[in-house]
BAKOL-46707 format. One line per 10 residues: their letters; for each residue x, y, z of N, C-alpha, C, O. Coordinates in steps of 0.05 Angstrom, whole numbers, plus 5000, padded with zeros to 4 digits. Example, Ala and Ser with C-alpha at 12.3 -4.5 7.8 and 13.67 -1.06 7.14 Angstrom:
2
as) 5264 4886 5156 5246 4910 5156 5264 4934 5156 5285 4934 5169 | 5257 4955 5142 5273 4979 5143 5258 5001 5157 5268 5023 5161
This chain:
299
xxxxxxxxxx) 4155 6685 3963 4152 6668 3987 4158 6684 4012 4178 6683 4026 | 4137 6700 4015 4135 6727 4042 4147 6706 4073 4165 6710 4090 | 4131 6686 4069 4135 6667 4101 4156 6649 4100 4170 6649 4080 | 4160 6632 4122 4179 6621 4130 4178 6597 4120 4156 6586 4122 | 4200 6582 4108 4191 6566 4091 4205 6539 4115 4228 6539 4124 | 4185 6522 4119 4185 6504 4144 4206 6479 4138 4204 6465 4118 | 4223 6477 4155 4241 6462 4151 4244 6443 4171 4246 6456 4192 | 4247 6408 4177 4254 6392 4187 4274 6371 4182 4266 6353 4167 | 4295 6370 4191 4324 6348 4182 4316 6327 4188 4318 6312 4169 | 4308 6318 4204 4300 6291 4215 4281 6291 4229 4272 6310 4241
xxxxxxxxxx) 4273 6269 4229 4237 6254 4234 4240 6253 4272 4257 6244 4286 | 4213 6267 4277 4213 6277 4315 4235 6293 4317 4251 6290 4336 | 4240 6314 4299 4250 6337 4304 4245 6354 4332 4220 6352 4329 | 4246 6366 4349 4240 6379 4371 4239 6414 4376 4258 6428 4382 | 4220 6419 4373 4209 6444 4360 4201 6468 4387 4185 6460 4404 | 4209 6486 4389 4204 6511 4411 4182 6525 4394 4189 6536 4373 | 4151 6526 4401 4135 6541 4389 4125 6568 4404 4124 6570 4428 | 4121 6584 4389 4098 6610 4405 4088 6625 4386 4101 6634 4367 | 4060 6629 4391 4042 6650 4384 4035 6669 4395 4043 6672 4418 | 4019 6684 4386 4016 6714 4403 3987 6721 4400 3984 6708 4379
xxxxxxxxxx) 3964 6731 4404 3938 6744 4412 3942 6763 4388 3967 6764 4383 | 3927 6777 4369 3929 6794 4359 3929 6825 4379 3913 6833 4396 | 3948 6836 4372 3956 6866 4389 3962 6862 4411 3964 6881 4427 | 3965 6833 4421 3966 6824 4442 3947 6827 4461 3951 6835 4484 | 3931 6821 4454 3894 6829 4473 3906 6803 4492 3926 6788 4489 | 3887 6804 4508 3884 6788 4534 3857 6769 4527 3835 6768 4538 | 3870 6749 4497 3842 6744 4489 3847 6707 4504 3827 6693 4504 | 3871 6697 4513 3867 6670 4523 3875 6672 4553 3892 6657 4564 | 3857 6698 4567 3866 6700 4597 3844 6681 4608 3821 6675 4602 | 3864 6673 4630 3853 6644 4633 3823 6644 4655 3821 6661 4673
xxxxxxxxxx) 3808 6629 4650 3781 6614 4669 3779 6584 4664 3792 6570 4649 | 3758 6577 4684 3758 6549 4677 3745 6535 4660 3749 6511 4658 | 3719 6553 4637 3715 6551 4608 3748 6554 4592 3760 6535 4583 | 3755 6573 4591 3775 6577 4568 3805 6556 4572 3819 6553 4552 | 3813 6543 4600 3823 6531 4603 3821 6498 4591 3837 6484 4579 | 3791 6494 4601 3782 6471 4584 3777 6472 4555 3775 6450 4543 | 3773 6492 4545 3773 6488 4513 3795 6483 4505 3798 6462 4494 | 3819 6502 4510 3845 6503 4503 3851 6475 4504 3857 6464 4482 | 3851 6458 4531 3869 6430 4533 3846 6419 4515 3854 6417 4492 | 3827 6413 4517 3810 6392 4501 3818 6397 4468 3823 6377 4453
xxxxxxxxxx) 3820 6420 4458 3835 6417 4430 3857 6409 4429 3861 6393 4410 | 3883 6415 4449 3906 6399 4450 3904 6374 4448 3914 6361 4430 | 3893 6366 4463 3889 6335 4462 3876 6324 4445 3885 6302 4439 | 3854 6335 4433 3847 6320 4402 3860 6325 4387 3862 6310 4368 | 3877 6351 4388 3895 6340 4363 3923 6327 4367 3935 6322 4346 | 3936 6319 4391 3955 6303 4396 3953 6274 4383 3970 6261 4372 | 3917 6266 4387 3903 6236 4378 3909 6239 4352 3919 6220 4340 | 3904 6268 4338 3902 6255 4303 3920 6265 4289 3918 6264 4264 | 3944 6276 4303 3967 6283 4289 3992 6275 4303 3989 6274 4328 | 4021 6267 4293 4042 6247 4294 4052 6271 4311 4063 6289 4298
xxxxxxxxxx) 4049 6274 4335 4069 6296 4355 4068 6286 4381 4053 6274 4395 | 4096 6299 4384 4090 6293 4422 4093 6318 4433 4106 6336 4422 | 4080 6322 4456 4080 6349 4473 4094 6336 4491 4089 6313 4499 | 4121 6358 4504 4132 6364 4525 4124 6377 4541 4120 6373 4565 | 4120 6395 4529 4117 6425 4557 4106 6450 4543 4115 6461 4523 | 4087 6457 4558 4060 6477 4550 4054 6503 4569 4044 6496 4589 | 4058 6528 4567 4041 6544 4583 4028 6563 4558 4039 6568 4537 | 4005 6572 4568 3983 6588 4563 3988 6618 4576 3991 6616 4600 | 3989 6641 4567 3991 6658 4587 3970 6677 4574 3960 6671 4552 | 3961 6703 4589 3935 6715 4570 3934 6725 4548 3914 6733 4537
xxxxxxxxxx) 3964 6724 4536 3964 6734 4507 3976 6719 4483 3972 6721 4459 | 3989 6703 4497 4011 6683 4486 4017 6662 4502 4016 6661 4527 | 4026 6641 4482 4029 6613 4497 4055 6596 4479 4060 6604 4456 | 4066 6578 4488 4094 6569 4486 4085 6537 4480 4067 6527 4494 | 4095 6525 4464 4097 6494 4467 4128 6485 4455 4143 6497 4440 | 4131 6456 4470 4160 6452 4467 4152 6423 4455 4146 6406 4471 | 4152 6417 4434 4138 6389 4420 4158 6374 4398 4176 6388 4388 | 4157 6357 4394 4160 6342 4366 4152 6331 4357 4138 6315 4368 | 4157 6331 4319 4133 6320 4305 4142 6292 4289 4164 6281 4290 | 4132 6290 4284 4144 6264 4256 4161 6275 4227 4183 6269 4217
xxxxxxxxxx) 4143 6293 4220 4158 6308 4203 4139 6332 4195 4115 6334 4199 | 4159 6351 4182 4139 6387 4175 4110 6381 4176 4095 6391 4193 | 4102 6366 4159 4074 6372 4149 4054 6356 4183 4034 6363 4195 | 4071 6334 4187 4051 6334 4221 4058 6358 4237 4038 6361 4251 | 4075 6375 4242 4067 6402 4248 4062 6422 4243 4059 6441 4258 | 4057 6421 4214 4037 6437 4208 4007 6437 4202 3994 6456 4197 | 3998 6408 4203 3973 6400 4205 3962 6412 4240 3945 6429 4246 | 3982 6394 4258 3973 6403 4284 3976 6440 4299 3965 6450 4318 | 3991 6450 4284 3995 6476 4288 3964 6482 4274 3944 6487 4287 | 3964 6481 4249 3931 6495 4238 3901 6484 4260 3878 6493 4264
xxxxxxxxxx) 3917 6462 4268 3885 6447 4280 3884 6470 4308 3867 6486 4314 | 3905 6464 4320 3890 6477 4346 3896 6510 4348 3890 6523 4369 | 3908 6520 4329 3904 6545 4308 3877 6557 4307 3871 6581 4312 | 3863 6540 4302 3839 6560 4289 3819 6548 4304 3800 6563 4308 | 3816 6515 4318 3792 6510 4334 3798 6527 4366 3779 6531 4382 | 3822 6533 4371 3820 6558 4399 3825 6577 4389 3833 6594 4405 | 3826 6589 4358 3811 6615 4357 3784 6609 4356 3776 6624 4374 | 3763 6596 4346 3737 6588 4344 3726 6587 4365 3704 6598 4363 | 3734 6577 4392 3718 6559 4410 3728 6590 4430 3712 6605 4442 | 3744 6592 4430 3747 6623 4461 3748 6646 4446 3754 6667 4457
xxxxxxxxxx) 3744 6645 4422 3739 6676 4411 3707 6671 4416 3701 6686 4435 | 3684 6657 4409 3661 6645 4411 3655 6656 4445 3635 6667 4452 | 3676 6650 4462 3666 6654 4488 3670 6673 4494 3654 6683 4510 | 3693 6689 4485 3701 6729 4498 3675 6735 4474 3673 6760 4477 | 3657 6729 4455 3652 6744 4435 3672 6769 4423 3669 6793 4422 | 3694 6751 4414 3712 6763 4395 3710 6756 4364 3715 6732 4357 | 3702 6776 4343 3698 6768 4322 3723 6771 4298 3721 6758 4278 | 3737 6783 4300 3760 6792 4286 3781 6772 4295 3784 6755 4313 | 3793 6780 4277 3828 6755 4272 3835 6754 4304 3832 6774 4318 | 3844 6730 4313 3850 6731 4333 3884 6727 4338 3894 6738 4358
xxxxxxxxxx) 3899 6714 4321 3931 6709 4322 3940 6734 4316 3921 6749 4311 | 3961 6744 4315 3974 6765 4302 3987 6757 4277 3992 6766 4255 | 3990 6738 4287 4014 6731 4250 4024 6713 4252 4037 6714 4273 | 4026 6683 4236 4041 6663 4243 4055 6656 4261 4072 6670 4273 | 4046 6626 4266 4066 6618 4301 4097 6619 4287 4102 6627 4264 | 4110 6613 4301 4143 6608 4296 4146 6594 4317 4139 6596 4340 | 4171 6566 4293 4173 6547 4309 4209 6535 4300 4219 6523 4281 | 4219 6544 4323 4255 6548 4324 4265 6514 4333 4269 6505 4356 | 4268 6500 4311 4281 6476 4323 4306 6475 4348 4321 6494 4354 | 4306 6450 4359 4312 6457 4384 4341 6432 4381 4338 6408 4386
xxxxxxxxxx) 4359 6440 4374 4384 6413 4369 4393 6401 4387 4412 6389 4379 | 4388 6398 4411 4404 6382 4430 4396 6383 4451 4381 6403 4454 | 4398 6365 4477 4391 6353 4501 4392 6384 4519 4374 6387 4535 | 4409 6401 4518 4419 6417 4529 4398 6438 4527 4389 6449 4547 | 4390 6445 4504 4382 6445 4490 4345 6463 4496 4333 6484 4495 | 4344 6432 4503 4314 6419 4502 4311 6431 4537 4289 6434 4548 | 4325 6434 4545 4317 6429 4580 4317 6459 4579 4298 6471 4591 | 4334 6472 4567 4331 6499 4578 4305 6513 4564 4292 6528 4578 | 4299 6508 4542 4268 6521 4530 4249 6510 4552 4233 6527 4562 | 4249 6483 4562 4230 6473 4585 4228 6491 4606 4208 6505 4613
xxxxxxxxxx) 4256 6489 4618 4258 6519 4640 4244 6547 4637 4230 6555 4655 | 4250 6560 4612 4233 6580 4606 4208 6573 4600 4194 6593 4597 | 4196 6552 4596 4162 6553 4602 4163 6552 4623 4146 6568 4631 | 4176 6540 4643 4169 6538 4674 4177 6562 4684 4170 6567 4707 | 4190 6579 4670 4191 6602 4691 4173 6621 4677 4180 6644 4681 | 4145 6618 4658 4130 6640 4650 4106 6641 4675 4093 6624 4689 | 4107 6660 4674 4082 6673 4695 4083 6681 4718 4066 6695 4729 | 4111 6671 4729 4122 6684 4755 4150 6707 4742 4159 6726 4756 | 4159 6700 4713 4178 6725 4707 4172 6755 4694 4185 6776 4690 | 4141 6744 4690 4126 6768 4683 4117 6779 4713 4110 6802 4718
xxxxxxxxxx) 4119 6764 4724 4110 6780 4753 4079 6779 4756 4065 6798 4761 | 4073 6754 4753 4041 6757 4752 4040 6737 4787 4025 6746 4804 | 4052 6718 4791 4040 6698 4815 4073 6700 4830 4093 6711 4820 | 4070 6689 4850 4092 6681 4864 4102 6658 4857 4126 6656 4857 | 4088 6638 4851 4099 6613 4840 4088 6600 4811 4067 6608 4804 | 4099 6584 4797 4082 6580 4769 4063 6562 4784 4039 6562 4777 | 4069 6551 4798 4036 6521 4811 4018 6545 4822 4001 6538 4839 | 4019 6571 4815 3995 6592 4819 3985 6603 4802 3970 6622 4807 | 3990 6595 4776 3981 6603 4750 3965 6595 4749 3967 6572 4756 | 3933 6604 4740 3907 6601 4744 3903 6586 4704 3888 6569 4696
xxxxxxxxxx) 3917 6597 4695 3921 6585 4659 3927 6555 4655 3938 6544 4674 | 3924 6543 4639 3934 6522 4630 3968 6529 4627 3978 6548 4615 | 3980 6507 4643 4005 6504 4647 4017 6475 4659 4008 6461 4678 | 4036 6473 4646 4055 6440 4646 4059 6431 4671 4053 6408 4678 | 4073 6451 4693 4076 6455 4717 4070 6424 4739 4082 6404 4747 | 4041 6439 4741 4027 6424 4762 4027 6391 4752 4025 6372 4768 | 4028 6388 4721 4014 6369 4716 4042 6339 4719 4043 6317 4728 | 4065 6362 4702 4094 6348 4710 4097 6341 4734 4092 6317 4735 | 4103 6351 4760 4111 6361 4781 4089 6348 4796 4095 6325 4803 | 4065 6358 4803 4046 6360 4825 4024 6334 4818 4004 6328 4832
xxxxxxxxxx) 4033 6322 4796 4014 6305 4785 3989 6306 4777 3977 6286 4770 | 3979 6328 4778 3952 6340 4772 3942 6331 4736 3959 6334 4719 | 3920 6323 4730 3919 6316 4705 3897 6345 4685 3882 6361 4695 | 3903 6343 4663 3896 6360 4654 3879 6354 4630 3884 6343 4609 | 3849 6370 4645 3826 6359 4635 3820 6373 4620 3830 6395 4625 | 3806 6374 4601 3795 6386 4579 3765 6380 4560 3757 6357 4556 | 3756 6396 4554 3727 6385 4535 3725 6400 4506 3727 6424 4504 | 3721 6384 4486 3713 6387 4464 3681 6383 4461 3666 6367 4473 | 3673 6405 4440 3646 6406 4437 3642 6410 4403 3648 6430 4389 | 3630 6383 4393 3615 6380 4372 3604 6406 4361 3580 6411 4367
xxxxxxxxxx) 3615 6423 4346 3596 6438 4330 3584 6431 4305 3566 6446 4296 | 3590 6412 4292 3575 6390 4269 3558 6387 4284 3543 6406 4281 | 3547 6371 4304 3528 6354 4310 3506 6378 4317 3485 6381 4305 | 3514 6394 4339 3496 6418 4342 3481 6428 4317 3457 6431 4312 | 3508 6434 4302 3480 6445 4272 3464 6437 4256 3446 6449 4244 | 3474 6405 4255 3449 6382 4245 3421 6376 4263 3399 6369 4256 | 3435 6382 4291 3414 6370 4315 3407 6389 4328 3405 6384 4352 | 3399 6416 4322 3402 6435 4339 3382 6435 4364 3382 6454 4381 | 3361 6405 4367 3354 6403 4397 3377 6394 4414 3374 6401 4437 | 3398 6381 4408 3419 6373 4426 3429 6391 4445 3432 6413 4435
xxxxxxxxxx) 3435 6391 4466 3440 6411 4484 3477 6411 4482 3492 6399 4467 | 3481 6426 4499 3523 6425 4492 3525 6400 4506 3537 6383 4492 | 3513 6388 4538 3533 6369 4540 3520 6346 4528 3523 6326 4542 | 3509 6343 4510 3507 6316 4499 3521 6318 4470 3520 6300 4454 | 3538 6348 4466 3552 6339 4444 3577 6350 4454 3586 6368 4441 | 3591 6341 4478 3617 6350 4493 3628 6320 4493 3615 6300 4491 | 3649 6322 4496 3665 6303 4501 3685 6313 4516 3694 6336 4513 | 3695 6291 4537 3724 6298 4556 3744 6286 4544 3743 6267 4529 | 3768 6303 4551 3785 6296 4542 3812 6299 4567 3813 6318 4583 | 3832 6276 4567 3848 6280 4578 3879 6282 4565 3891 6265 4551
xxxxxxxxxx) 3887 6304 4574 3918 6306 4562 3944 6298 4567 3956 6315 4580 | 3955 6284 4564 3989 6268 4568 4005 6289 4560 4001 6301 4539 | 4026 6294 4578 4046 6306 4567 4068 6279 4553 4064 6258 4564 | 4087 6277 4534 4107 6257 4532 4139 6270 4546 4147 6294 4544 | 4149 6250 4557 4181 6258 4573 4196 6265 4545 4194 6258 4522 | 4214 6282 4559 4239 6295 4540 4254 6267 4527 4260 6246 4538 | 4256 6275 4496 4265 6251 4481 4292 6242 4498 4296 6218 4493 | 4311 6253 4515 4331 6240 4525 4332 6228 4552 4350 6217 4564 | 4306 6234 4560 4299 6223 4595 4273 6204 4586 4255 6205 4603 | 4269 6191 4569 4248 6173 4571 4245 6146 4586 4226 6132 4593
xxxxxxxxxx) 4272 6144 4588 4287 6117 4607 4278 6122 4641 4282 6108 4660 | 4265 6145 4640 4270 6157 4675 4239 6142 4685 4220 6136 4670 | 4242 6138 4711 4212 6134 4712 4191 6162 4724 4200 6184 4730 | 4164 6155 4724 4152 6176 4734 4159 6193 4754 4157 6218 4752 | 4169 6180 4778 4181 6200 4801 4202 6209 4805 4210 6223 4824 | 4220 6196 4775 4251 6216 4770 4245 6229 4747 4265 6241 4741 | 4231 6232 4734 4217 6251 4712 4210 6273 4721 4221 6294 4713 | 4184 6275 4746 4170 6290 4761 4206 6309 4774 4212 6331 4765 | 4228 6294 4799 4241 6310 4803 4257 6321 4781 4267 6341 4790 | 4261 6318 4767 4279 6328 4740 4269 6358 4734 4281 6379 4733
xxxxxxxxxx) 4237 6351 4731 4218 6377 4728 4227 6390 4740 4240 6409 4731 | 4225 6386 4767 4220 6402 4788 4252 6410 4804 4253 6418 4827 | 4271 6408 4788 4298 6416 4793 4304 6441 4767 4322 6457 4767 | 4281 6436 4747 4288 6454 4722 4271 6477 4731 4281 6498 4724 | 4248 6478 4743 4236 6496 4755 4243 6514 4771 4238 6538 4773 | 4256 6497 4783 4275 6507 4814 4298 6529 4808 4304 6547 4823 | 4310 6523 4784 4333 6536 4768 4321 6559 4752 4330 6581 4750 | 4299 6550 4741 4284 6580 4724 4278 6597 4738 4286 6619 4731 | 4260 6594 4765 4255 6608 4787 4267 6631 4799 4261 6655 4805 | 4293 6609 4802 4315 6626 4828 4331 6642 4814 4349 6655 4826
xxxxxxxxxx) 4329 6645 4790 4343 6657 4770 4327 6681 4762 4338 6703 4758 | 4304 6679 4760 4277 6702 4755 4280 6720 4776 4284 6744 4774 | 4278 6704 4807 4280 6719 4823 4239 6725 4835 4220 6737 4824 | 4240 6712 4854 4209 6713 4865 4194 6746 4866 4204 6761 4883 | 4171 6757 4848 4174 6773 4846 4155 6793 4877 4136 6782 4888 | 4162 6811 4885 4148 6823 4902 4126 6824 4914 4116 6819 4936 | 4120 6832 4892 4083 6844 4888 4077 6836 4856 4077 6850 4835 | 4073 6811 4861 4057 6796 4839 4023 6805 4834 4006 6810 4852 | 4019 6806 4806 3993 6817 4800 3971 6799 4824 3957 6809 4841 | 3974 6773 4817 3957 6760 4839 3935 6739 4819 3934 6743 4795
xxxxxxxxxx) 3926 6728 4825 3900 6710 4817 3878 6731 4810 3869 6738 4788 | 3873 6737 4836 3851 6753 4830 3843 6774 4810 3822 6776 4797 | 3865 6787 4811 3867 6811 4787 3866 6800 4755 3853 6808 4736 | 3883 6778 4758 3885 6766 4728 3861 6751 4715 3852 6750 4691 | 3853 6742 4737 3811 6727 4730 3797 6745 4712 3786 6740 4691 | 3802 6782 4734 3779 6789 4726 3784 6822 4707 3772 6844 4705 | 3812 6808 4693 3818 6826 4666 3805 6816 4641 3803 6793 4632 | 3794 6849 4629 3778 6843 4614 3802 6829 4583 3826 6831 4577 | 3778 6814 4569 3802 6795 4557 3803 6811 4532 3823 6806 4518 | 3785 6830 4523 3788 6849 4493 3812 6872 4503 3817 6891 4489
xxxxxxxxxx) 3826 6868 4528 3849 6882 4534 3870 6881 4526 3886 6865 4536 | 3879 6899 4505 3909 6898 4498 3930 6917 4507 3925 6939 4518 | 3964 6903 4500 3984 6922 4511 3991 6941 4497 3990 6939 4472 | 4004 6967 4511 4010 6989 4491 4038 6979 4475 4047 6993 4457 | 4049 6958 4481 4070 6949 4488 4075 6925 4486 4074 6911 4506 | 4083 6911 4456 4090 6878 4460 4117 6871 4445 4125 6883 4425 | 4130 6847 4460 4157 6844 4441 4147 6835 4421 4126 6823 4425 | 4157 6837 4393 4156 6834 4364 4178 6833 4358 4183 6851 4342 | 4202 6816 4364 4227 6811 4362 4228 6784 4352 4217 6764 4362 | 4245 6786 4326 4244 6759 4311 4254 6729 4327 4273 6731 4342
xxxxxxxxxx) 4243 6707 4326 4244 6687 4338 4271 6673 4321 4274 6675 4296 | 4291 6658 4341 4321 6644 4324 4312 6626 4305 4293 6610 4305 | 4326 6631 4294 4325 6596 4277 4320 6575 4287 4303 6558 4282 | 4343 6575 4311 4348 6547 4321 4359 6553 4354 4368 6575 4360 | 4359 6535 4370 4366 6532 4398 4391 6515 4405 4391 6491 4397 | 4414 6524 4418 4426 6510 4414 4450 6519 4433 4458 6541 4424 | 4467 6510 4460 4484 6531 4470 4509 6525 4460 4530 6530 4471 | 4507 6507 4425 4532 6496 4420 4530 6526 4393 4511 6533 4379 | 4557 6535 4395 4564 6558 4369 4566 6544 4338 4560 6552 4316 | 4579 6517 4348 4588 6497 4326 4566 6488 4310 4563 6492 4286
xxxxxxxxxx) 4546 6471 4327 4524 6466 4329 4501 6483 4302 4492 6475 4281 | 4499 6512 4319 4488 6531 4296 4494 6531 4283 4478 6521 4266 | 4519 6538 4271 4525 6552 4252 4520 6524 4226 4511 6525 4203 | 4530 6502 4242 4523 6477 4224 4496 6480 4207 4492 6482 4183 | 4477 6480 4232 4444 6486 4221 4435 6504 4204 4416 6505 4189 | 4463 6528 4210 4450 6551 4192 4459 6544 4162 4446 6547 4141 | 4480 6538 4165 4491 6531 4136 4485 6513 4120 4489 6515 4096 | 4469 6484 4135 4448 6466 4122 4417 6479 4119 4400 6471 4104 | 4415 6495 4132 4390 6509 4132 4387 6529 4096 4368 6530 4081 | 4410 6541 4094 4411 6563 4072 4420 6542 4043 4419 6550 4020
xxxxxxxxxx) 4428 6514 4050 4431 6502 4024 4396 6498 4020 4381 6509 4003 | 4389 6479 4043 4358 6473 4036 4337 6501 4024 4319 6497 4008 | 4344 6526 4034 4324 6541 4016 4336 6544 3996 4318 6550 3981 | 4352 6545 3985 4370 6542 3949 4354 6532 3938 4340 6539 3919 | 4356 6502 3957 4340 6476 3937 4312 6476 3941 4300 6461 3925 | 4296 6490 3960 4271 6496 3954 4257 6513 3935 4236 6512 3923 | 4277 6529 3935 4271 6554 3904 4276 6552 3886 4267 6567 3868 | 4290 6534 3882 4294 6525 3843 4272 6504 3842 4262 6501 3820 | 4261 6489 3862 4239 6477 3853 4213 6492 3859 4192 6481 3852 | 4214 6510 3869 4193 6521 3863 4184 6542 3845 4162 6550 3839
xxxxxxxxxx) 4209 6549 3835 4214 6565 3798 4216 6545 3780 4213 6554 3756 | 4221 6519 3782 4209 6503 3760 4173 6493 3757 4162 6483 3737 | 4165 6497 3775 4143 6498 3788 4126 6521 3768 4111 6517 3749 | 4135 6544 3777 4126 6568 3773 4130 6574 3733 4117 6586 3716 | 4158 6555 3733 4170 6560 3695 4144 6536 3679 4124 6537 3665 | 4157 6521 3691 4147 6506 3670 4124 6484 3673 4117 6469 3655 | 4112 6486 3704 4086 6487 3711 4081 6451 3711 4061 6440 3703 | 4104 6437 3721 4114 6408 3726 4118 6399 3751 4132 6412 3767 | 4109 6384 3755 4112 6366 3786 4137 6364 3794 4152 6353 3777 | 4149 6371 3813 4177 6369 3816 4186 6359 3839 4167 6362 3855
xxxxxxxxxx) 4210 6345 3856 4219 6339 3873 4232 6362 3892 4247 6380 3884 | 4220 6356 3922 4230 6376 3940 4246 6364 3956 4243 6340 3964 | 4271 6387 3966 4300 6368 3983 4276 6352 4013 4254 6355 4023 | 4293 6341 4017 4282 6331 4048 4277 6342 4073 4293 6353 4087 | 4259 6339 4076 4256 6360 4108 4236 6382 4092 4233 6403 4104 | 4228 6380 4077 4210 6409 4060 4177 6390 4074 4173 6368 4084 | 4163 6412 4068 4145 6410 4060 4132 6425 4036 4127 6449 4035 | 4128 6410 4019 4124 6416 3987 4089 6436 3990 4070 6429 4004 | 4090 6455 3976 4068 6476 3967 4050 6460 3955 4052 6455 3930 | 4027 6448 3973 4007 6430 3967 3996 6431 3953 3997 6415 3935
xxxxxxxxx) 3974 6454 3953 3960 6469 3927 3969 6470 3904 3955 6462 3885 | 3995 6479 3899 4015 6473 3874 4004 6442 3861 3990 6439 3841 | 4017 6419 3880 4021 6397 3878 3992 6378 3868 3993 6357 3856 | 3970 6389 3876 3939 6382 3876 3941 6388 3843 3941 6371 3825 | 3942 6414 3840 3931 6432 3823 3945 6413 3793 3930 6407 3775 | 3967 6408 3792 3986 6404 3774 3981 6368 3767 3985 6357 3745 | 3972 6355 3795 3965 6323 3790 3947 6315 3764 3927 6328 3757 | 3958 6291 3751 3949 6284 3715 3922 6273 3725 3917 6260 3745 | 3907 6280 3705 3876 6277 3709 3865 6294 3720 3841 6292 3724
């Protein structure tokens, strides 16, 4: 069992995600095609899978989501969905034909209120701490920002590739659909209303910011439009992602030590699995090796 064997304690768990571009190419640098594909898959798959999105940026190589699910397997359904339809749909548009991820997302549960705001902060402070804009509401990418804060809504389109290959007179926009995206409020400010939500944002922004430090000589808009997107760095972090989030010591160590019973109890059922080739019960919070589970069902 090479990968990370996915773990959730409780139901709307709250999850820090990120993926990466393969070699880190500049393969989701942003336009206003690749922006709209991006959100239009988010949003269809928000509709057909049990998650809520918090807080999202896109940057040209890598992108961050701060979400929760119902339980493992609704984040791992929604992780594969918009996984592979925005590798499909903007590899399709850079004409990129090769793997586009580098290697599984990783997704570090997030234990507490405290928690939760500061992973938010660091999406709000991506794109101005790389030194790309002077402010994140100048990020030309799909980003949470404007939409929290500035009220801006975030539009997106999905495009039918079933219907195209059955219908191939259909033109794209008669098999497009719009889509619009909701972010959901932090599970502990849901009580707030819209315009104490919006300042809340915009006090967590304020704090990521001033802390980054406004950078000089920011790359700019312009420059970032018109990088080519088969562009990669000589140079990417590849530094393992935590377990868990948390500014409590107590806190972790708790998680880690419920964390190392649950893979015990995932591995003896999956060596009974492997022994004696029987359906078996997995601890809670697993998500059970499906294929196994198919393969082994009577009849």
């Amino acid at each position: 069992m090479s990968r990370p064997i996915r773990y959730q304690p409780e139901d709307w768990s709250v999850f820090f995600v990120t993926s990466r571009c393969i070699q880190s190419r500049f393969l989701l640098r942003p336009s206003q095609r690749v922006n709209a594909l991006i959100v239009g898959v988010l949003a269809r798959a928000v509709e057909r899978f049990d998650v809520k999105l918090f807080g999202l940026c896109f940057m040209s190589n890598h992108y961050h989501l701060l979400l929760s699910s119902k339980d493992a397997s609704s984040l791992a359904s929604f992780m594969q969905y918009i996984g592979s339809n925005i590798a499909r749909e903007v590899g399709r548009h850079h004409r990129w034909r090769e793997k586009f991820w580098s290697r599984r997302y990783t997704a570090s549960i997030v234990l507490d209120e405290a928690a939760q705001k500061d992973r938010l902060r660091y999406i709000l402070a991506n794109s101005v701490k790389e030194g790309l804009v002077k402010h994140v509401r100048y990020w030309p990418g799909v980003h949470c920002y404007r939409h929290l804060v500035d009220g801006r809504s975030l539009q997106g389109i999905w495009i039918d590739r079933t219907s195209q290959y059955l219908s191939p007179h259909l033109s794209e926009r008669e098999t497009t659909t719009h889509y619009k995206l909701e972010l959901a409020k932090l599970p502990f400010h849901e009580d707030l209303s819209d315009f104490e939500y919006s300042k809340l944002i915009r006090e967590l922004a304020d704090d990521a910011l001033a802390e980054c430090g406004v950078p000089t000589k920011p790359v700019g808009q312009k420059r970032i439009l018109a990088t080519d997107p088969h562009t990669k760095l000589d140079k990417s972090d590849k530094s393992p992602a935590p377990l868990c989030h948390s500014g409590c010591p107590e806190k972790k160590r708790e998680f880690k030590a419920t964390f190392r019973d649950f893979v015990s109890a995932y591995r003896e059922a999956y060596q009974r699995i492997l022994k004696y080739g029987l359906r078996t019960e997995f601890p809670d919070g697993a998500m059970p090796p499906t294929a196994w589970c198919v393969s082994l069902a009577p009849g």
